[in-house]
Structure formats: structure tokens, C-alpha cells
N, C-alpha and C positions, 0 to 999 in steps of 0.2 A: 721239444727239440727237433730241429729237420737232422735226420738220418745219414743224408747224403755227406754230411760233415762227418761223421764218427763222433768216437767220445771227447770230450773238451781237455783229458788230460792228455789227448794228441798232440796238440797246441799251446800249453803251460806246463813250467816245471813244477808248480806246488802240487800239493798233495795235502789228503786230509782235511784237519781244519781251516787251512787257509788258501782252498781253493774254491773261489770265491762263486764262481761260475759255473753253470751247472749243464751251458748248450749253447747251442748256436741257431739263430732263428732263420739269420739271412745277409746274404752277401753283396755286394757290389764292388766297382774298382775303386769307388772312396767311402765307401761306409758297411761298417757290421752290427749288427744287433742281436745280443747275445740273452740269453734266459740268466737271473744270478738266482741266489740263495738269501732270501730270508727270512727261511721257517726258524722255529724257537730252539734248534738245534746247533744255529748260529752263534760261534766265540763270542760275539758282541752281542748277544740279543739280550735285551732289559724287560722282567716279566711285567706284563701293562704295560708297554712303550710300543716294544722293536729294538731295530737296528739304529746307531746313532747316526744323523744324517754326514756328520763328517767322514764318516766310511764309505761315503760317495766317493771320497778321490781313490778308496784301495779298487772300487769295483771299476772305478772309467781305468787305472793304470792298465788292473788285469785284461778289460778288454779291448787297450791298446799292444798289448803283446801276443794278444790272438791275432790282430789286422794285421801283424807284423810277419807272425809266422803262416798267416791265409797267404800271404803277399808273396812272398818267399818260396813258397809252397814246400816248406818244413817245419818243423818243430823249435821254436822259440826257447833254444836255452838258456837266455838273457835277456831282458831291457831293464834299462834307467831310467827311470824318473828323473828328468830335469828340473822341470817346475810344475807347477801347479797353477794359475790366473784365471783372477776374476770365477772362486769357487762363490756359487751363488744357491742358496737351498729355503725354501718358502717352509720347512716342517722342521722340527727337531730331531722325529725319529720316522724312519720308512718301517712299517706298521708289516707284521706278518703277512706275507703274498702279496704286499700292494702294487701288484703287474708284472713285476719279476722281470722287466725289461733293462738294459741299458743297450745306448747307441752311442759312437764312436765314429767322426766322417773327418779323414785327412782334411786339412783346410791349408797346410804348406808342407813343404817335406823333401824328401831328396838328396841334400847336401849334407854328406858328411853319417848318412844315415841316422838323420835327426831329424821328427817330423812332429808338430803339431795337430793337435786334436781337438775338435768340439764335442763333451761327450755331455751327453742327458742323461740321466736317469728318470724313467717313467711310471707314471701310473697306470693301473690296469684302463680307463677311462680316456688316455692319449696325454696325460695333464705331467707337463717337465714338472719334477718334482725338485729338482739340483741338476746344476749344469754348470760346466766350467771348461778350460782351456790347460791340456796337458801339451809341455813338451817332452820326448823322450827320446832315448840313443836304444836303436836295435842296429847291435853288430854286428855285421856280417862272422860265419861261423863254417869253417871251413871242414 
């Protein structure tokens, strides 16, 4: 985790078991990359598996509402999930610590505070494990 962020519940409303995310790696004005969780502690972990690869899309949401409230420079007490495209994953399950990475880089956005995402998920190795296209609504929050 870099430091310079604080802790990750700075930037998401969950708590507990379904805060997915455990840190923040590193920043720019179009992309984050965040540390997640998937030791055997994890709600979804299957013993001999992991985590089911379809839980790709909870971990790219959560760290579209970190870029949101990075961006904002507050604390994210809302986003929507809009859709979900083109979810693509070469594994069934992501394997206990297999890199602990996900990235997240705006690729449109702006209007109406609705913006699209390409988000990966990684291997410790550099290797996209699942990668897909998040739309979502982060509303302004007065």
C-alpha cells in the first residue's frame, strides 16, 4: 500500500466483508491501481480454487469509485454501476495472492458524471487475468 493515500476506507463506503480493496498503489489523471483482497478470508473464496473469476466485475466497480472519489478529492459516498462490457477472464478462479493488483484508466467520461472504464485485473507476473469495460454514475455530493 503507498501511504501517501491513507486507508482505502477513505475512499469507499463498504466496510467489512465487502470491502474489497485493501490499498492504493498508484495514481494518475486517467488511471489507479489499487491492492485487492484475495486471501482465504474472502466471502467468495472456494478451498482448492480461490476467488470466482466473475467477482472480477465487484473488484474493477470498487476501484472505479476510488478514481472517482481520488478525482473529486472526497470521499465517494455513491456510484452506479451502469454496465458492464465485453467482461473477458482466461481463469475460473484468481488463486490466493495471485498479484493482488487491479487497474482502472478513464477511457471517456465527463457528461452527466458518467464515465467509462477499462479495468484489468493482474497477475503477480504483469499477465491481465480478466479485463472488461465499466460504465458508472458518480454523483456529485454536496
Amino acid at each position: 500500500m503507498n501511504e501517501q493515500f491513507g486507508k482505502i476506507e477513505e475512499y469507499l463506503p463498504h466496510r467489512g466483508r465487502m470491502l474489497w480493496l485493501t490499498g492504493i498503489q498508484k495514481v494518475n489523471t486517467e488511471e489507479v491501481w489499487l491492492n485487492i483482497d484475495t486471501n482465504c478470508r474472502h466471502m467468495l473464496f472456494v478451498e482448492s480454487h480461490g476467488i470466482p473469476s466473475w467477482a472480477g466485475i465487484e473488484y474493477m466497480a470498487q476501484a472505479t469509485a476510488v478514481f472517482g472519489a481520488l478525482r473529486a478529492s472526497r470521499y465517494a459516498t455513491k456510484a452506479y454501476l451502469i454496465s458492464c462490457r465485453r467482461f473477458e477472464t482466461n481463469v475460473s478462479y484468481f488463486p490466493e495472492g495471485f498479484g493482488n493488483l487491479v487497474s482502472v484508466k478513464e477511457i471517456a467520461g465527463g457528461l452527466n458524471h458518467v464515465a467509462t472504464f477499462q479495468c484489468m485485473l493482474h497477475a503477480e507476473s504483469g499477465a491481465v487475468l480478466a479485463e472488461g469495460r465499466l460504465t458508472v454514475h458518480i454523483p456529485d455530493v454536496a
